[in-house]
SEMIPA-966689 format. One record per residue (C-alpha): residue number from 1; residue in one letter; chain; x, y, z. Coordinates in steps of 0.2 Angstrom, whole numbers. Example, Ala and Ser with C-alpha at 12.3 -4.5 7.8 and 13.67 -1.06 7.14 Angstrom:
2
<site num="1" residu="A" chaine="A" x="62" y="-22" z="39"/>
<site num="2" residu="S" chaine="A" x="68" y="-5" z="36"/>
END
This chain:
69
<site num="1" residu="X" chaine="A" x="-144" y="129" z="159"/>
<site num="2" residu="X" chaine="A" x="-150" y="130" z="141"/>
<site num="3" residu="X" chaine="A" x="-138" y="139" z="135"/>
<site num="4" residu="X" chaine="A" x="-126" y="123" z="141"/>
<site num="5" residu="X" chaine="A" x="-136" y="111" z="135"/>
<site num="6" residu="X" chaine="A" x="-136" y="120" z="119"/>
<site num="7" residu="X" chaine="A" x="-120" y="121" z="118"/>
<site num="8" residu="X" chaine="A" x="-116" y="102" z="122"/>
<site num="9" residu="X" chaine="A" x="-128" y="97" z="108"/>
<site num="10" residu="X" chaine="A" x="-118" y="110" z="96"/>
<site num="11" residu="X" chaine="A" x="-101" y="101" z="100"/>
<site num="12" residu="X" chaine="A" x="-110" y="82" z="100"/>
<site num="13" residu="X" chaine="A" x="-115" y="86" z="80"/>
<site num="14" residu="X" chaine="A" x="-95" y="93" z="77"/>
<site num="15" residu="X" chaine="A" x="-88" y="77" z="85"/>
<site num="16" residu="X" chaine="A" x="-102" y="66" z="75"/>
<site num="17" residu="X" chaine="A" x="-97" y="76" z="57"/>
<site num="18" residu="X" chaine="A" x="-81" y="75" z="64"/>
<site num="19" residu="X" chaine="A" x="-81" y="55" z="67"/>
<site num="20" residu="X" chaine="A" x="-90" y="53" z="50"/>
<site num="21" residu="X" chaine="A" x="-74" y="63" z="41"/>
<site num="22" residu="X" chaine="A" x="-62" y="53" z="47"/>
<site num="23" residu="X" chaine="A" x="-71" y="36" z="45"/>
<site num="24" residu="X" chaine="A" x="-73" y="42" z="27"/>
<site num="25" residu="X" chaine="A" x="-53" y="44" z="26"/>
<site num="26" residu="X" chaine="A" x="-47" y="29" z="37"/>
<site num="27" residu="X" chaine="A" x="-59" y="17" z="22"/>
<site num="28" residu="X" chaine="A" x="-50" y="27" z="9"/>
<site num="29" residu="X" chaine="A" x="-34" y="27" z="15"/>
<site num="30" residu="X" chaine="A" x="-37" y="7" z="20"/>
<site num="31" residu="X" chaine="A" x="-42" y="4" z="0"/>
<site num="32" residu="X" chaine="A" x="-25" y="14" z="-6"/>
<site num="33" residu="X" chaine="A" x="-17" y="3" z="5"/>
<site num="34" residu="X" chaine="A" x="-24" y="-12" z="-2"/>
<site num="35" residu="X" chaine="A" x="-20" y="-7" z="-20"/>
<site num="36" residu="X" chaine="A" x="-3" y="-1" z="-14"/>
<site num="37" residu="X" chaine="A" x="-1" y="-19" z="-6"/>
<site num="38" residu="X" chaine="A" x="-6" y="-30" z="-22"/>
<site num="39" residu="X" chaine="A" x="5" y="-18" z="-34"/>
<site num="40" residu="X" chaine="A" x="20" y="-21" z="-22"/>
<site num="41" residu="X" chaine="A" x="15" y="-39" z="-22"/>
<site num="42" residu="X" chaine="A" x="15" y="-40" z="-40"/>
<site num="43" residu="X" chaine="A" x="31" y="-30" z="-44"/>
<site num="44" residu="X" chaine="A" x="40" y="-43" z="-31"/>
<site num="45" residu="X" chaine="A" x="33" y="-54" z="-42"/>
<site num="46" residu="X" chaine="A" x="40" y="-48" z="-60"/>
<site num="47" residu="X" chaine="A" x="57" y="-47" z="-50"/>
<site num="48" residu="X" chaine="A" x="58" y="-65" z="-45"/>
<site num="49" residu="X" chaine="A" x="53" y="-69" z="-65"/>
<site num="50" residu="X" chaine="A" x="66" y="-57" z="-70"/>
<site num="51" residu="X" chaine="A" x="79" y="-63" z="-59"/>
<site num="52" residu="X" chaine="A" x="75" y="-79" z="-64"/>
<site num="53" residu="X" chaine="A" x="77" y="-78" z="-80"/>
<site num="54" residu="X" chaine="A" x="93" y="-69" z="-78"/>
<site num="55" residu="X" chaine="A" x="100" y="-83" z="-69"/>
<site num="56" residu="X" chaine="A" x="95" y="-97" z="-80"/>
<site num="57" residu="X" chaine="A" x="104" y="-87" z="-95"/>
<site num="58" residu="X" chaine="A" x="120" y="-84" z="-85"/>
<site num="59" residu="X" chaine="A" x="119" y="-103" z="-78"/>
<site num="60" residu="X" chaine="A" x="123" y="-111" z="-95"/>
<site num="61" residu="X" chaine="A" x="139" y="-96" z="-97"/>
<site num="62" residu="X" chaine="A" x="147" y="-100" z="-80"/>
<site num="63" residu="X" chaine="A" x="155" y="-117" z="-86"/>
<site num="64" residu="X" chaine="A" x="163" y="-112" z="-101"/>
<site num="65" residu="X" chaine="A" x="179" y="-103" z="-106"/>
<site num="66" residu="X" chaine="A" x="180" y="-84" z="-109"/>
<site num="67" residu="X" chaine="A" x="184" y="-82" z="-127"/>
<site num="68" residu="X" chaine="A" x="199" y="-73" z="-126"/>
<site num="69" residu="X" chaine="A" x="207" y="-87" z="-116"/>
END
């Protein structure tokens, strides 16, 4: 009977090192994830300027004439 007990306590300390690992990696991969989130957020962000610019350049170009004509 000791030798299950023993045994039981042995695989309750795995499981708790265990659990204590993996909470470790789910926090580090939730702050990746955050960082990942707000550089995504912020290149969506320099794309809209961009595109934006690029349209209000063209816009002016659209109603005249090509030069060869």
């Amino acid at each position: 009977m000791d030798d299950i007990l023993t045994k039981l306590q042995e695989s309750l300390c795995h499981q708790s090192e265990d659990i204590a690992r993996l909470s470790d990696e789910v926090f580090a991969q939730q702050k990746e994830l955050k960082a990942l989130r707000a550089e995504v957020s912020a290149l969506k962000r320099e794309l809209s300027v961009a595109k934006d610019q690029l349209n209000s350049e063209a816009s002016p170009n659209d109603d005249q004439r090509p030069p060869h004509y």
